[in-house]
C-alpha positions in Angstrom: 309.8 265.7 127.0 312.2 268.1 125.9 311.7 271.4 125.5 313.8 274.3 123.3 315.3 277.5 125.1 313.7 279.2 122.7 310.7 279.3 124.2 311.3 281.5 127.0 310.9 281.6 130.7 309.3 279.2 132.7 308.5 277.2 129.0 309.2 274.1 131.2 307.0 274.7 134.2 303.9 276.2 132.1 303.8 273.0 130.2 304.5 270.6 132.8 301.4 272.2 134.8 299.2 271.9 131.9 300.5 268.3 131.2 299.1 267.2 135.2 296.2 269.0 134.5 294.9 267.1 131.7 296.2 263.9 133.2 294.1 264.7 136.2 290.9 266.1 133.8 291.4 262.4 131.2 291.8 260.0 134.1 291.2 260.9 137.8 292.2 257.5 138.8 295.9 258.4 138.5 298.0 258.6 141.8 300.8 259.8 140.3 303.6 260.4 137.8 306.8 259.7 137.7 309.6 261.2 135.4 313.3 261.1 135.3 316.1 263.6 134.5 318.6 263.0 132.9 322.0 263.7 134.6 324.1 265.1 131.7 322.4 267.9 131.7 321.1 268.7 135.1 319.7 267.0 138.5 316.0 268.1 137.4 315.7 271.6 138.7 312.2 271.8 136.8 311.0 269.2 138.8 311.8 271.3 142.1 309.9 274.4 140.4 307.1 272.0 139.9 306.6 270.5 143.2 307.6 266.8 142.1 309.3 265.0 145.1 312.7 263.6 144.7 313.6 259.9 145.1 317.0 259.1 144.4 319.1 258.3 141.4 320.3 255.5 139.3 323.1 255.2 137.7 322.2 254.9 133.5 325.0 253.3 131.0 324.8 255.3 127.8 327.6 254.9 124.5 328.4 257.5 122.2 329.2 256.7 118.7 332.9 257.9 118.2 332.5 258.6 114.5 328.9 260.4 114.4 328.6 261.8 117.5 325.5 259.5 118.3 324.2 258.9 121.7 322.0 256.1 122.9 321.2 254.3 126.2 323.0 250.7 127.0 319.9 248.7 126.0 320.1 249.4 122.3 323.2 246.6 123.2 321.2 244.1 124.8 317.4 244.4 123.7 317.6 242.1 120.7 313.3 243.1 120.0 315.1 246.0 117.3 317.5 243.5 115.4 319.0 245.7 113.1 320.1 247.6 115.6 321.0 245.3 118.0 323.2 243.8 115.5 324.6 247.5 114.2 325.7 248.5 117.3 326.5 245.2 119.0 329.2 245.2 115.7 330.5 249.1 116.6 331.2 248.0 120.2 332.8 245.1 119.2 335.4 247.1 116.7 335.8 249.8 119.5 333.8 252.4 117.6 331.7 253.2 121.0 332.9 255.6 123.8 330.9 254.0 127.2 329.9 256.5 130.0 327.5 256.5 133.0 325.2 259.3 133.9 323.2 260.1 137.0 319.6 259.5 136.3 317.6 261.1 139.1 313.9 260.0 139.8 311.1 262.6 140.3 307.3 261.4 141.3 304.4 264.1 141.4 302.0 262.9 143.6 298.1 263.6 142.8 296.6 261.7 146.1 298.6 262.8 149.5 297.8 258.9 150.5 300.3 258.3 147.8 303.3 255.7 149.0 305.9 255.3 146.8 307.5 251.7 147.7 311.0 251.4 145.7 312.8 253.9 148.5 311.9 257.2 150.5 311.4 260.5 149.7 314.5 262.3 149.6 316.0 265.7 150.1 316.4 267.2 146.9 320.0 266.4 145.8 322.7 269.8 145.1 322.8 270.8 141.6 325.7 268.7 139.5 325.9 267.7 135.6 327.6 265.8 133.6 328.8 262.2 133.0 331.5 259.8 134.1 333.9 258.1 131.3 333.7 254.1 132.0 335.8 251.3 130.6 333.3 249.0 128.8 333.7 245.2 129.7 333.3 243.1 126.3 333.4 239.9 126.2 334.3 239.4 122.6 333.3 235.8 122.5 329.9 236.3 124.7 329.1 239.0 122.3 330.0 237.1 119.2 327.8 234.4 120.3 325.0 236.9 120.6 325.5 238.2 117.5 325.2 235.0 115.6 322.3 234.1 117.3 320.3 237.2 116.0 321.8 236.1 112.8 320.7 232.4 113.0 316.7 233.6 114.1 317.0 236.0 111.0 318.2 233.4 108.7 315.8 230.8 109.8 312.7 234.0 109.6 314.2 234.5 105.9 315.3 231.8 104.4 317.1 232.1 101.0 314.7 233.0 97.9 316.0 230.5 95.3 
């Protein structure tokens, strides 16, 4: 969810509230919700303001398209389901038209039931407020990626053959 500064105070936490109460009101049997927050622009001080606990953070690779400004996630690179894409962007990293960076991506779980156990790590202490991201070197491997590459093309090929 993103929300617009435009819409004032406590937009955030009004909506957020509303959005557990319905989840609550459609399906009682949820335990609980998790969201993330996404480090370049804060550590998730709405999710303090709304009472989700905090459970660490992971670090997310994320490449920014040098020409338009573009950002997207690492697994537009190595999710192969969108092959257009994979292909488009798979081709920009390999002529060096991506800028790689990793960003803090901090986990938040609200729970509904106090019996809730979350079992991937403990409940932390919620962490000091930081933002940004981190510049990173990206590894290629021009002839792994290559390889990749013309086996998207090959399964497109054989799914299209040539109209004669």
């Amino acid at each position: 969810m993103w929300i617009d500064d435009r819409l004032g105070k406590n937009a955030e936490t009004i909506l957020i509230s509303a959005s557990l109460k319905l989840l609550r009101l459609f399906d009682p049997t949820i335990v609980a919700v998790q969201s993330f927050a996404d480090g370049r622009l804060g550590c998730g001080t709405i999710y303090k303001a709304t009472n989700f606990d905090y459970y660490g953070y992971h670090i997310t690779r994320f490449f920014r398209d040098k020409l338009t400004g573009e950002v997207f996630q690492g697994q537009g690179l190595s999710n192969a389901d969108c092959r257009s894409r994979f292909l488009h962007k798979n081709i920009d990293l390999l002529l060096g038209k991506l800028e790689c960076f990793d960003v803090k991506t901090y986990r938040y779980i609200y729970p509904f039931h106090k019996s809730f156990v979350f079992t991937g790590t403990k409940k932390k202490p919620y962490p000091p407020y930081e933002k940004g991201s981190t510049p990173v070197t990206a590894m290629i491997k021009p002839d792994h990626l290559v390889g990749r590459l013309t086996t998207v093309l090959q399964t497109l090929a054989a799914k299209y053959p040539h109209q004669q």
